[in-house]
SETIVEX-598653 format. One record per residue (C-alpha): residue number from 1; z, y, x. Coordinates in steps of 0.2 Angstrom, whole numbers. Layout:
   k    c3    c2    c1
 NUM     Z     Y     X
...
//
This chain:
   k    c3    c2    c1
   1  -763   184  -279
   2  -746   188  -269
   3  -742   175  -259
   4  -723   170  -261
   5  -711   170  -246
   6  -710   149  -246
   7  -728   149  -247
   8  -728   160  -228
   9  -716   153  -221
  10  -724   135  -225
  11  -741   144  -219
  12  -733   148  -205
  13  -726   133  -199
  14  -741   123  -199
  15  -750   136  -189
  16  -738   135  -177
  17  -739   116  -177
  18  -757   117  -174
  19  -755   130  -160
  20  -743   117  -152
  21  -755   103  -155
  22  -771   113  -148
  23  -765   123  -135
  24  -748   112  -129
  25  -758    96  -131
  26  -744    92  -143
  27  -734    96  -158
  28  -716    96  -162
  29  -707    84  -171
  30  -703    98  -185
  31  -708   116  -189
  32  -697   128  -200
  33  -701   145  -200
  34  -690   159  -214
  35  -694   176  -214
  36  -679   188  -214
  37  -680   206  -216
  38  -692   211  -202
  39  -691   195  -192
  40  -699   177  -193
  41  -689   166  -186
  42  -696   148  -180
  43  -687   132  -178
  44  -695   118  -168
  45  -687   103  -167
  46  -691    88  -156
  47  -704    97  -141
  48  -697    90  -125
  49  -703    74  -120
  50  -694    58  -114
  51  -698    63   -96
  52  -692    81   -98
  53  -675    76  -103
  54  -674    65   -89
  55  -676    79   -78
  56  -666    90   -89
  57  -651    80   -83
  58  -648    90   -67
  59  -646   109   -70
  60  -661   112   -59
  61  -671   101   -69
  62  -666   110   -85
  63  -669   127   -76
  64  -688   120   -68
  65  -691   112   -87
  66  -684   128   -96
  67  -695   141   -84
  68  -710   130   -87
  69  -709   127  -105
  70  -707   146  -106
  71  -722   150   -94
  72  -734   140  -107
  73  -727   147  -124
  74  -729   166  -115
  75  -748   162  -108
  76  -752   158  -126
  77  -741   174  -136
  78  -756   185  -140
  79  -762   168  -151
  80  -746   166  -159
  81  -745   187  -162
  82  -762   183  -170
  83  -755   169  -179
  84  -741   179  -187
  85  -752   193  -191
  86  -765   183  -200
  87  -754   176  -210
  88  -742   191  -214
  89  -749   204  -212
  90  -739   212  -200
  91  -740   217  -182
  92  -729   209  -171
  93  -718   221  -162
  94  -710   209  -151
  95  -709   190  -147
  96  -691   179  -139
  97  -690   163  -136
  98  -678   150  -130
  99  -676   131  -128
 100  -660   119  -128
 101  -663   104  -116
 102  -649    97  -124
 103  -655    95  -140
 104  -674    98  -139
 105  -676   113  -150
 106  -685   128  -146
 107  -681   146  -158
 108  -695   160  -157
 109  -691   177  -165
 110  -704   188  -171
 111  -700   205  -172
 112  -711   214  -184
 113  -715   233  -188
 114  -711   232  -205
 115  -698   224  -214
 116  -708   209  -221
 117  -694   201  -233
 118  -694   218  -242
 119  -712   217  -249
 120  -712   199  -255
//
């Protein structure tokens, strides 16, 4: 059975989650992942911690919580490559990521090989 583009992008998201959860040590407050053309694009809300924007209140905070935060997502991208692929069926041809420390979101971009929207 083909799977729809809701039903990916729900799989998605709670792969993610769990990723956070299992290698993080903790999970976002909300995971939104959409698939458009050849890119998934994930939405995490809620992934600083109450101690993080306390030191993301001086902009060398922000920069030491932003490096860090992005040091720990990297060290684990070949999971979340695998993750993607799994799930979609696609390689992924390349991986961004950034956080706000205002509001506590992070986006990841998937880039894919193919355009995944196109086939679903």
């Amino acid at each position: 059975m083909k799977k729809t583009k809701g039903s990916l992008e729900s799989e998605i998201s709670k792969a993610i989650t769990q990723w956070e959860k299992d290698y993080l040590g903790r999970g976002s407050v909300s995971v939104k992942a959409d698939i458009l053309r050849d890119m998934v694009i994930v939405s995490l809300q809620g992934i600083l911690t109450p101690a993080e924007y306390r030191v993301c209140e001086t902009k060398d905070g922000m920069l030491t919580i932003k490096k860090t935060r992005s040091e720990l997502v990297e060290s684990g991208i070949e999971n979340l490559k695998e993750i993607i692929f799994s799930i979609t069926g696609v390689e992924v041809k390349s991986f961004h990521t950034d956080i706000s420390s205002r509001t506590g979101e992070r986006v990841m971009v998937y880039k894919l090989h193919e355009d995944l929207e196109k086939t679903l």
